[in-house]
C-alpha positions in Angstrom: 3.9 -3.3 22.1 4.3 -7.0 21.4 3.7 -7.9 17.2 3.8 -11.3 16.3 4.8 -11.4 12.6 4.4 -14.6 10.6 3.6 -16.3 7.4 3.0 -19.6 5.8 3.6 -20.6 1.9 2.6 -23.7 0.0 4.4 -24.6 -3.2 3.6 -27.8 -5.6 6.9 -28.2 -7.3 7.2 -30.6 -10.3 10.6 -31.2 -9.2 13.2 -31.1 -7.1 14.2 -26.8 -6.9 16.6 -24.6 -5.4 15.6 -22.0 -3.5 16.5 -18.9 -2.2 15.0 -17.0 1.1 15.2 -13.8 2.6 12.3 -14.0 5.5 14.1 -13.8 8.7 13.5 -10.4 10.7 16.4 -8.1 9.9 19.5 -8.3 12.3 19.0 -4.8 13.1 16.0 -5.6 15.5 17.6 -8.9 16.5 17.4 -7.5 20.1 13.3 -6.6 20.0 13.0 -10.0 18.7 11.3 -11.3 22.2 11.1 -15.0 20.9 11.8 -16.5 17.3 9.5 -19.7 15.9 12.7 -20.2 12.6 12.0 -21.0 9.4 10.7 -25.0 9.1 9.7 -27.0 6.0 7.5 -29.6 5.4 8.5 -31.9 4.3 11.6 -31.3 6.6 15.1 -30.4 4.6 18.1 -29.1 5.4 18.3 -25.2 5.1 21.7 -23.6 5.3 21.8 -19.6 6.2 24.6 -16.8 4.7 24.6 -12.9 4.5 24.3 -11.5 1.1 26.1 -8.3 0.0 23.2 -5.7 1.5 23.5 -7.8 5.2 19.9 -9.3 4.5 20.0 -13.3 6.1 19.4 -15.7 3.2 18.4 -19.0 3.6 19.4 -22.2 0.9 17.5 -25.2 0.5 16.5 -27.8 -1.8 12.5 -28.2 -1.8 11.4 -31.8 -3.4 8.9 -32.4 -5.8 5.2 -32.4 -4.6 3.6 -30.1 -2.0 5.8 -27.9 -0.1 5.4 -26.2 3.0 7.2 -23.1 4.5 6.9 -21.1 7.6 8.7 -18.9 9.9 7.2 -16.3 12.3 8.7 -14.2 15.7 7.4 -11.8 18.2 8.9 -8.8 17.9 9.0 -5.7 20.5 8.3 -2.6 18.4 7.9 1.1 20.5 4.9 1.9 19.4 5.6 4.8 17.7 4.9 5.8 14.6 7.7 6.3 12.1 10.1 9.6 13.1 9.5 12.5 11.2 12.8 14.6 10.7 11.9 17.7 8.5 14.9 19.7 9.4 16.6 16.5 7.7 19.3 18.1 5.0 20.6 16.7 1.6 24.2 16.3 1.4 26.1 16.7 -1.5 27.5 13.8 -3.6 31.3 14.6 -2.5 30.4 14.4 1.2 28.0 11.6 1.0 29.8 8.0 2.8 31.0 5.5 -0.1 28.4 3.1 1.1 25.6 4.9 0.5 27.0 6.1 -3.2 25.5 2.2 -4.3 22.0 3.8 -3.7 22.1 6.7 -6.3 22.9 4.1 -9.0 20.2 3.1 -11.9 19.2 -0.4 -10.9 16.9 -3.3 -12.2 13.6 -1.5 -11.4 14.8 1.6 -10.8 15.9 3.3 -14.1 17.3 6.8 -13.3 17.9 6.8 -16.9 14.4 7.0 -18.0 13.0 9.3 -15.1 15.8 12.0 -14.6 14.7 14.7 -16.7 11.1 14.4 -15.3 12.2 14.4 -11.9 14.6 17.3 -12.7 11.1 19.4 -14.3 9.0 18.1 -11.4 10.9 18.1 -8.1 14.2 20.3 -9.2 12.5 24.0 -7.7 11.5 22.1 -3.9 13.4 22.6 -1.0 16.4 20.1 -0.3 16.1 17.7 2.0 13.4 16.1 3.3 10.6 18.6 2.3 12.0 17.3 -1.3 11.5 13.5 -0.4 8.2 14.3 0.7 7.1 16.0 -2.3 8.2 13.1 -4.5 6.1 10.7 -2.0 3.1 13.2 -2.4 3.4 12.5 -6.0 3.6 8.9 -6.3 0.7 8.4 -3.4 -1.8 10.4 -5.6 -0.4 9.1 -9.0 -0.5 5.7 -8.6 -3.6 4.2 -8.2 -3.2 0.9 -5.7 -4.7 -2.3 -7.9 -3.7 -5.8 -7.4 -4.3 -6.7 -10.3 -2.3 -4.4 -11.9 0.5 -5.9 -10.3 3.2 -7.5 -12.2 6.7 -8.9 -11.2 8.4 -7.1 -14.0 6.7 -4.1 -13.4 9.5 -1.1 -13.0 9.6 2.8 -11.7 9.3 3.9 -15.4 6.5 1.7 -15.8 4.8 2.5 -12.9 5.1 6.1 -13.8 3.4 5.6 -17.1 0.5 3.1 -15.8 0.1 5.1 -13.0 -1.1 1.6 -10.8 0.2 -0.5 -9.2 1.1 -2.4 -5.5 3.4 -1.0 -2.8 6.6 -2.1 -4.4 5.8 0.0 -7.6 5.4 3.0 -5.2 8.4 2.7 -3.5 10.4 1.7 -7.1 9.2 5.0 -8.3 9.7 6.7 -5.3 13.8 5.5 -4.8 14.3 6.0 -8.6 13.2 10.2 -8.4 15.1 10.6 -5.1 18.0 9.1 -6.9 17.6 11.1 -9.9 17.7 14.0 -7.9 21.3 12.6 -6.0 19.1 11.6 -2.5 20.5 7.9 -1.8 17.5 5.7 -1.7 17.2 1.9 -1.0 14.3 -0.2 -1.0 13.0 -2.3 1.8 11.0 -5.1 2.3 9.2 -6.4 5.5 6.0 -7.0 7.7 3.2 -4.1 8.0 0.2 -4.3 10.2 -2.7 -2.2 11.0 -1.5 -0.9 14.4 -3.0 2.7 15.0 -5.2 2.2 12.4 -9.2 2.6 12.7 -11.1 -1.1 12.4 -12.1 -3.5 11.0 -8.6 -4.1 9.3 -6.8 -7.5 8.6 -3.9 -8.8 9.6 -1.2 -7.3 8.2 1.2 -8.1 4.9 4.3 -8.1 3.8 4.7 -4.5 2.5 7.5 -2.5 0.5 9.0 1.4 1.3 11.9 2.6 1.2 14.9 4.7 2.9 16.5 8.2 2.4 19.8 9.3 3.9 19.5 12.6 4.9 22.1 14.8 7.5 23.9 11.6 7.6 21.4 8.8 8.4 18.5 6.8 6.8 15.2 8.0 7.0 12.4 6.0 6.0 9.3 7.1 3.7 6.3 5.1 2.8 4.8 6.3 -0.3 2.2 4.0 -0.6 0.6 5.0 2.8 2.2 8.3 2.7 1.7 8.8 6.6 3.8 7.5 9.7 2.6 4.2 10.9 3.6 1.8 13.6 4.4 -1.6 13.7 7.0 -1.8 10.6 9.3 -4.9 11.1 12.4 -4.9 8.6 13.3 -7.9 6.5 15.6 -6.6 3.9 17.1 -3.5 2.0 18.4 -3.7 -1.2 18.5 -1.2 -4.4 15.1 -2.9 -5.6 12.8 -5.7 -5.0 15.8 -8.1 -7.0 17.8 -8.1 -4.0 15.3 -8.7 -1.5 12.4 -11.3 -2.8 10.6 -13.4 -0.4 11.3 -16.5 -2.7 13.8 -17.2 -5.7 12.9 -20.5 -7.0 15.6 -21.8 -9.6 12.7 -23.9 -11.3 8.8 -23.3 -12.4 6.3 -23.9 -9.4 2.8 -23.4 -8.6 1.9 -21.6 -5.6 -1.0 -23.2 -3.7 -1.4 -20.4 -1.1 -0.1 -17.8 0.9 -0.5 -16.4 4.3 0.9 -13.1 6.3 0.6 -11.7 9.6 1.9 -8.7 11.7 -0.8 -8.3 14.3 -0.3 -7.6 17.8 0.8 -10.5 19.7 -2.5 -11.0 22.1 -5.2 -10.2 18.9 -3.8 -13.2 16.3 -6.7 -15.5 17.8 -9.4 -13.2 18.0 
C-alpha cells in the first residue's frame, strides 16, 4: 500500500516570526518513503533543518510579514497491516528498564503523574502487568473522554482531561501516557499522519492524529486510545514526552491562521 501524506498551512503574520517545524516523516520510515515533495514556503525563505533531543527533524525559518504559505507532503509505503498486537507483552521493572526509556516515566508538561498517581494506583493497580494493564487504561480513557473539538484547548493537560472528561486525540493519549507512567510503564507520546485505511466509507481524508508508545518486554508498543482499535496507515512524525516536544508549529510571535489542510489517503484515491 502506497499513502500519500500531505498538508498545506496559511499564516498572516503581522511581522517578521521565527518559527519552528517538526513535519518531515520520521527517519525511522525514511526507507518506505517512496518519493518526498520537502517542505516549501511561499513566499520562498531559507529553512535550515537539525535533530532535536527526542531524534524528531526540526526545521528553522524566518516567515515575513503578510500571508504565508507552507507545505510539505511524501508517499510513503506502509504494509498494510494494522497495528501489532503483542498481549503476551511483559512490564519490566524500573531497575531493568534501559536508561533511555527512564525519560518516559517522568511527570512532564501535560502529563502530571503528580496529580493522577493515586487514581491510577485505585484504578489500574489489581490488572494484570503488561499489556493487558495498558489496555485497560486505554479502555478507560476511550469511554471517558468524550471526542469534541470544541472542547479542545492547547493548554489542555492529562489531569484536565480526566476531570472534563472531552477532549481531541492528544488529550487521550496525554491521559493515557500520564497513568501508564504512574503505574512505572514508560510512555511517550507521538504525533503524525492517520487516514481511514480499513475503515468502512464515506470517510475523509485523513489528519494529523496523536497516540502514544509503551515499552514492554523490551520494545515499544504503540496504543491508540482515542480509536482504541488497531488501524493501518499510521505514518510517524515525532515522539516526545507530550505534545511540547512535538508541535506542528512554534511561532515565536502572535499569528493568525488562515487555513489548514491534511491528508493521509492512499496514493491513487487523493483525486477522487
Amino acid at each position: 500500500m502506497l499513502i500519500r501524506v500531505g498538508f498545506e498551512l496559511v499564516y498572516q503574520f503581522p511581522q517578521d516570526t521565527p518559527l519552528i517545524l517538526t513535519v518531515d516523516v520520521h527517519h525511522s520510515r525514511g526507507e518506505d518513503i517512496v518519493s518526498n515533495e520537502f517542505l516549501a514556503t511561499d513566499p520562498a525563505v531559507p529553512i535550515t533543518g537539525y535533530l532535536d533531543g527526542f531524534g524528531n527533524w526540526c526545521s528553522r525559518l524566518v516567515a515575513p510579514s503578510g500571508m504565508f504559505r507552507i507545505t510539505n507532503g511524501a508517499v510513503v509505503r506502509n504494509s498494510g497491516l494494522a497495528d501489532p498486537v503483542v498481549p503476551e507483552a511483559w512490564q519490566q521493572t524500573v531497575e531493568t528498564l534501559p536508561e533511555e526509556t527512564l525519560v518516559f516515566l517522568l511527570g512532564s508538561r501535560y502529563c502530571e503523574t503528580d496529580l493522577l498517581s493515586d487514581f491510577a494506583w485505585s484504578r489500574f493497580g489489581d490488572t494484570p502487568l503488561g499489556w493487558a494493564r495498558v489496555q485497560a487504561i486505554c479502555d478507560y480513557v476511550h469511554s471517558h473522554i468524550a471526542f469534541d473539538y470544541q472542547r479542545a484547548s492547547p493548554t489542555k493537560t492529562a489531569w484536565q482531561a480526566q476531570q472534563e472528561g472531552a477532549g481531541v486525540c492528544r488529550d487521550y493519549a496525554h491521559l493515557a501516557v500520564a497513568l501508564c507512567r504512574c503505574l512505572n510503564m514508560p510512555a511517550r507520546y507521538c504525533t503524525g499522519y492517520l487516514g481511514y485505511m480499513g475503515t468502512p466509507v464515506p470517510h475523509g481524508l485523513g489528519d494529523f492524529a496523536a497516540w502514544f508508545e509503551v515499552f514492554l518486554s523490551g520494545a515499544w508498543h504503540v496504543f491508540d486510545p482515542r480509536n482504541n482499535e488497531p488501524r493501518m496507515g499510521r505514518v510517524l512524525i515525532a515522539r516526545g514526552r507530550d505534545a511540547a516536544d512535538v508541535a506542528i508549529a512554534t511561532t515565536f510571535g502572535p499569528y493568525l491562521l488562515d487555513s489548514f489542510r491534511v491528508w493521509a489517503v492512499e496514493a491513487d484515491k487523493l483525486a477522487e
